[in-house]
PAFI-785038 format. One line per 10 residues: number of its first residue (from 1); for each residue x, y, z of N, C-alpha, C. Coordinates in steps of 0.2 Angstrom, whole numbers, plus 2048, in hexadecimal, padded with zeros to 3 digits. Layout:
<recs>
NUM = X Y Z X Y Z X Y Z | ... $
</recs>
This chain:
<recs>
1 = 6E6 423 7EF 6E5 424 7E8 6E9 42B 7E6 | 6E7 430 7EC 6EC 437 7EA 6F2 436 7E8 | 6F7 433 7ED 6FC 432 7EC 6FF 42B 7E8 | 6FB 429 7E6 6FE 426 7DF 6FE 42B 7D9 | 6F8 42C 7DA 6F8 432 7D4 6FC 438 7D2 | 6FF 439 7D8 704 43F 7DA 70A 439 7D6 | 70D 435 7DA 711 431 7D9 715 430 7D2 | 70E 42E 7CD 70C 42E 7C7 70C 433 7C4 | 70B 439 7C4 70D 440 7C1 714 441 7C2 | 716 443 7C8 71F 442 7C8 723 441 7C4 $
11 = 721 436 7C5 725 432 7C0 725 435 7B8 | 71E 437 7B8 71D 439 7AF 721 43E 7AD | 721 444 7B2 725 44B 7B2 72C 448 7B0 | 72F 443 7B5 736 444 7B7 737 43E 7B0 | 733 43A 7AD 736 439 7A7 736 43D 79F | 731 441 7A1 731 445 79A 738 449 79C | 739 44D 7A0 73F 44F 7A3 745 44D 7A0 | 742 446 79F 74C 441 79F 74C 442 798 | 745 43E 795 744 43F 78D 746 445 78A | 744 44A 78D 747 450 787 74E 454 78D $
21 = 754 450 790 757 452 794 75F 453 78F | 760 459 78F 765 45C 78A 76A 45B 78D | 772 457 789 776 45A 78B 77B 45E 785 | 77F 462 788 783 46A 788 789 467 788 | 78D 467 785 795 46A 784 797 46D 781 | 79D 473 784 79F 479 783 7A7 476 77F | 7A7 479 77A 7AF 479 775 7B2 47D 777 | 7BA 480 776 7BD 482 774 7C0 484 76E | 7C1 48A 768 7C3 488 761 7C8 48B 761 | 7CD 489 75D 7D4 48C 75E 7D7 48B 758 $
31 = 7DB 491 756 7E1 48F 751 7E8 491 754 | 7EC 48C 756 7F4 48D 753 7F2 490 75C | 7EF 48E 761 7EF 48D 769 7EA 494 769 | 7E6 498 766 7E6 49F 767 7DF 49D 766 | 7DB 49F 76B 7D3 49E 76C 7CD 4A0 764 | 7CB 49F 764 7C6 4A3 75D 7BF 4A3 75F | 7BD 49F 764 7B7 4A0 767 7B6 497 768 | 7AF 495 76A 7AE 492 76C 7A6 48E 766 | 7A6 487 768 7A2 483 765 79C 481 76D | 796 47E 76B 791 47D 770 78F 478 76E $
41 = 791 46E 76F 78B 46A 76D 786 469 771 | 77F 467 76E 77A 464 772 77A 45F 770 | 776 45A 773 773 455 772 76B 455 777 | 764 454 774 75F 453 774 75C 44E 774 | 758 448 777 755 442 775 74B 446 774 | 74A 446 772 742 448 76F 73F 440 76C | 73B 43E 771 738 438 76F 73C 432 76A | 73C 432 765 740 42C 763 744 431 75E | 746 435 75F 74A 43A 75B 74F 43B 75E | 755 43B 75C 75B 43F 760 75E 445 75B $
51 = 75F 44C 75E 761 452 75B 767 453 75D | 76A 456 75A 773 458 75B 772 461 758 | 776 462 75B 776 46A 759 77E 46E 75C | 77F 46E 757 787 470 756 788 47A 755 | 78A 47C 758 78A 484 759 790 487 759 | 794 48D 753 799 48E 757 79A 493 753 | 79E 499 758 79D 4A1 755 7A6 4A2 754 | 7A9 4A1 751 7B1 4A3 74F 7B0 4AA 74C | 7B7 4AE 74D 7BA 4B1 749 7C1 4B0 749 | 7C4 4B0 741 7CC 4B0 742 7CF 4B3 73B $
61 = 7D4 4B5 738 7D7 4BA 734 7D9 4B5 72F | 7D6 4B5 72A 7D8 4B2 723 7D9 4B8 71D | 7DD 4BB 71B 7DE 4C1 719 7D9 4C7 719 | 7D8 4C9 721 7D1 4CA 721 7D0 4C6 728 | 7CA 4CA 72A 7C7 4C7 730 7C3 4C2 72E | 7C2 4BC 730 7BB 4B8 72E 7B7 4B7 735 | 7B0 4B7 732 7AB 4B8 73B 7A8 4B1 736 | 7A8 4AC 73B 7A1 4A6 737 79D 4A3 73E | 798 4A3 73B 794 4A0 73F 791 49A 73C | 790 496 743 790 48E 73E 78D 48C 742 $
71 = 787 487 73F 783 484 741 77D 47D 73E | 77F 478 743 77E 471 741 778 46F 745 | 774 46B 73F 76E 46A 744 76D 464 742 | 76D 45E 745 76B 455 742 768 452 748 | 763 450 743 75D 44B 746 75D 443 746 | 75F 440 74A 75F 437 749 757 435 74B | 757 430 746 751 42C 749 751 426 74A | 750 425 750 755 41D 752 75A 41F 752 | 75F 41A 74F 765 419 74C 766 41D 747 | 762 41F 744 763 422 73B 763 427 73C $
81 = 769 42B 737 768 431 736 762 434 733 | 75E 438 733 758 43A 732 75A 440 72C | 75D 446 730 75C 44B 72C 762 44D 72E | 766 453 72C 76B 45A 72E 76C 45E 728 | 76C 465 72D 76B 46B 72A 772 46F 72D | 775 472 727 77D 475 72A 77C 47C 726 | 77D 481 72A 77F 488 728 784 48D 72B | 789 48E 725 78F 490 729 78C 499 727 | 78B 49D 729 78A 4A4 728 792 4A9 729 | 795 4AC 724 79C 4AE 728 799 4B6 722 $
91 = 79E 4BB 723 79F 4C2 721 7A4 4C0 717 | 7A6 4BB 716 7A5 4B9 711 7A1 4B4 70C | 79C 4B4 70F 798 4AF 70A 793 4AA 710 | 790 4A8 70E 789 4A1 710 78B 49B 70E | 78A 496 712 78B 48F 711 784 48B 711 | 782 485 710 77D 481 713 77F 47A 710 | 77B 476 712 77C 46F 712 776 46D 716 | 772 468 711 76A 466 713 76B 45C 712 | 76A 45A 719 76A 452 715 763 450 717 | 75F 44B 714 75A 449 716 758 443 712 $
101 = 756 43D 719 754 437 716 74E 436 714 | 74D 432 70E 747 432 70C 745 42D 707 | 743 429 70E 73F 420 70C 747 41C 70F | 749 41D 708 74F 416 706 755 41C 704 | 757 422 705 75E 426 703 75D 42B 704 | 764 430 706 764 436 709 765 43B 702 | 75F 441 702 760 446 6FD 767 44A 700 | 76C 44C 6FC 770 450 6FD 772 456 6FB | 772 45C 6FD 772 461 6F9 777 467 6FE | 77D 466 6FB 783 46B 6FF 787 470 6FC $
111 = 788 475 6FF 78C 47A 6FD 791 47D 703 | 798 47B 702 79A 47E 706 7A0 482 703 | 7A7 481 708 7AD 485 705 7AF 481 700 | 7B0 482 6F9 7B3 482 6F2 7B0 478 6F4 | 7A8 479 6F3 7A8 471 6F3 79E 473 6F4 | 79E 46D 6EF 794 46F 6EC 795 467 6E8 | 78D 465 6EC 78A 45F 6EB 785 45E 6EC | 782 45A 6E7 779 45A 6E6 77A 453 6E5 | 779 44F 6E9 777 447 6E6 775 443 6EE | 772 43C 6EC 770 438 6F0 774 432 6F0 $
121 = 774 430 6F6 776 42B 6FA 771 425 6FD | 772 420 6F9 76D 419 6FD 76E 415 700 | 770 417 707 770 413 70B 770 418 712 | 76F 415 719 76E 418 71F 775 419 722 | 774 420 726 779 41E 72A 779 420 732 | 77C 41C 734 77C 41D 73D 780 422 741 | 786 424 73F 787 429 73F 78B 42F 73B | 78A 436 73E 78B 43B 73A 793 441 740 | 794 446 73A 79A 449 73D 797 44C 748 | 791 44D 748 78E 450 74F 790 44D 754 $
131 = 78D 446 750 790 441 755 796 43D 758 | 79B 441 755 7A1 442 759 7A2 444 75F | 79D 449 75F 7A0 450 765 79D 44A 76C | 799 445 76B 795 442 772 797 43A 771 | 79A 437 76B 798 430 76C 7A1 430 76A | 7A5 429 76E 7AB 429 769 7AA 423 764 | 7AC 423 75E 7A8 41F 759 7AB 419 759 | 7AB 412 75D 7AE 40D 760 7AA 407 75A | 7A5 406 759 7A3 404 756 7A1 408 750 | 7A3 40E 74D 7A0 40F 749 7A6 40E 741 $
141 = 7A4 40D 73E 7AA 40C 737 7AA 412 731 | 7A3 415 72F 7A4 41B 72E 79E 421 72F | 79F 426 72D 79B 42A 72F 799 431 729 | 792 433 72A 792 43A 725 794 440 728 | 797 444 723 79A 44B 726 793 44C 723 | 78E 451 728 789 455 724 78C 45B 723 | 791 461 723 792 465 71D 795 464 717 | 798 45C 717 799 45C 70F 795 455 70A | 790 452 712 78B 44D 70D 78E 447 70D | 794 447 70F 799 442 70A 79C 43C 712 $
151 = 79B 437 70F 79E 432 712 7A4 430 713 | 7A7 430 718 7AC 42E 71B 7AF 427 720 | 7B4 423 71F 7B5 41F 722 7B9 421 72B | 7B5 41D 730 7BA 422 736 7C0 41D 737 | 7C5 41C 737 7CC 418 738 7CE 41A 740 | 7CF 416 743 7D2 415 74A 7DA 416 74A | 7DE 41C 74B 7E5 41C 74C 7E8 41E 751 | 7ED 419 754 7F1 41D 75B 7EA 41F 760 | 7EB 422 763 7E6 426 768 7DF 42A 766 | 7DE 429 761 7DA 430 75E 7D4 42B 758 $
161 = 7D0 42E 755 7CC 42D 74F 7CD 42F 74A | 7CE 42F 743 7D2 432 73B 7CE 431 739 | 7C9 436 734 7C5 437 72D 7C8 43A 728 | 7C4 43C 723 7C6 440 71E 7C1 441 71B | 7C0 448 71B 7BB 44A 717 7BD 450 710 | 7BD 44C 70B 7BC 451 707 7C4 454 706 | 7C9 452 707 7D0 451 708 7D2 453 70E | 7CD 455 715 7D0 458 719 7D2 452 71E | 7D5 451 721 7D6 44B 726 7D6 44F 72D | 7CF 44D 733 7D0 44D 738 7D0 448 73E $
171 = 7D4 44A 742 7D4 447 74B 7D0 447 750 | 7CD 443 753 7C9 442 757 7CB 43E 75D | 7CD 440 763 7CE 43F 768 7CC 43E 76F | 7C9 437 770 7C5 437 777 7C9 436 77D | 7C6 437 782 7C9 434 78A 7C3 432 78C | 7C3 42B 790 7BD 427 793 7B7 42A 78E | 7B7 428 78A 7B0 429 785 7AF 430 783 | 7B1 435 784 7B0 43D 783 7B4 440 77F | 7B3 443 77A 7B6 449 776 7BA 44D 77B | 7C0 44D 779 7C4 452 77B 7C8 456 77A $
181 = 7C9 453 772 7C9 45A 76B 7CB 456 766 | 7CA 45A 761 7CA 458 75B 7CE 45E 757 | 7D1 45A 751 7D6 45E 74D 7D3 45D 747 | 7D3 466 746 7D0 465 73D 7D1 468 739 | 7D4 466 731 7D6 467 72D 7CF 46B 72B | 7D2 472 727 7CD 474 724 7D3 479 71E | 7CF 477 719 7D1 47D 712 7D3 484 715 | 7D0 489 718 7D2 48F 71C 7D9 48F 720 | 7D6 48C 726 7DA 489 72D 7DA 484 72D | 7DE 481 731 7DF 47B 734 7DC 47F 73B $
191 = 7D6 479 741 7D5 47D 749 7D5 476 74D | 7D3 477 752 7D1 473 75A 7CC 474 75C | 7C9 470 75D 7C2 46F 760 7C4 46B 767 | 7C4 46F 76E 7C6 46D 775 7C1 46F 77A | 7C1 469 77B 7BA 468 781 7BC 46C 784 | 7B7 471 789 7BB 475 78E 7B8 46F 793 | 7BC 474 79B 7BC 46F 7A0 7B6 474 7A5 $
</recs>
């Protein structure tokens, strides 16, 4: 009886373990080959929730030094995007971007660089920008950027992934199912996001 019981605590330990078991990947961020720091994804399973948490500390010289810190926080439930909260902090100005579903359609409410939107969206979606960094999106046909709320179609070309968000078009590029970098257009810079090894 002991040793079931023991046996039976273990299994419990070693699946809550699995259940909330994180994983970690480290980016590289870069303009024009020159390092600018680095990006961190997680990924977290929390009972029937799945969290995504995108972290990343740049600086780099736009007439002027720019320091941003940026950070993405998205919750799926099931399949569904649940919630995301985006806050980019930089030595020029505060960003944020809040999305949240509620019933039947996501409340939207964004502010970012030279781009502001308050409106709802009725319908779900299954995937969002986080879930890049872990899933390549084989099945997926379009996705939410959570810092600009806005919907985007993903298009499969040549070797890589194409979106467009907001006029910016980026590249997403797997090997055997894994991000391996991605190219992104941004108003500022253009950067690369490279998986380190």
């Amino acid at each position: 009886m002991g040793k079931r019981l023991g046996l039976l605590i273990i299994g419990l330990i070693f699946k809550a373990n699995f259940l909330s078991a994180q994983e970690v990947i480290k980016y590289d961020v870069s303009i024009a080959g020159i390092s600018i720091g680095e990006m961190v994804a997680k990924r977290e399973k929390k009972g029937e929730e799945l969290h995504y948490e995108l972290k990343s500390n740049v600086s780099f010289w736009f007439f002027g030094k720019i320091n941003l810190d940026y950070l993405t926080k998205v919750v799926y439930q099931g399949k569904r995007l649940n919630k995301a909260n985006v806050s980019s902090k930089t030595n020029r100005g505060n960003f944020q971007s809040d999305i949240l579903w509620n019933g039947d359609h996501y409340k939207i409410k964004s502010s970012n660089y030279k781009h502001e939107l308050d409106t709802v969206i009725q319908r779900p979606f299954l995937f969002s920008a986080a879930v890049f960094y872990f899933e390549e999106p084989v099945q997926a046909k379009e996705f939410l950027a959570e810092a600009y709320g806005l919907p985007s179609p993903i298009k499969k070309v040549k070797d890589y992934y194409e979106v467009n968000v907001n006029g910016n078009t980026n590249r997403f590029y797997y090997v055997d199912g894994k991000l391996e970098k991605a190219v992104m257009e941004f108003p500022i810079k253009n950067y690369v996001v490279k998986r380190k090894q």
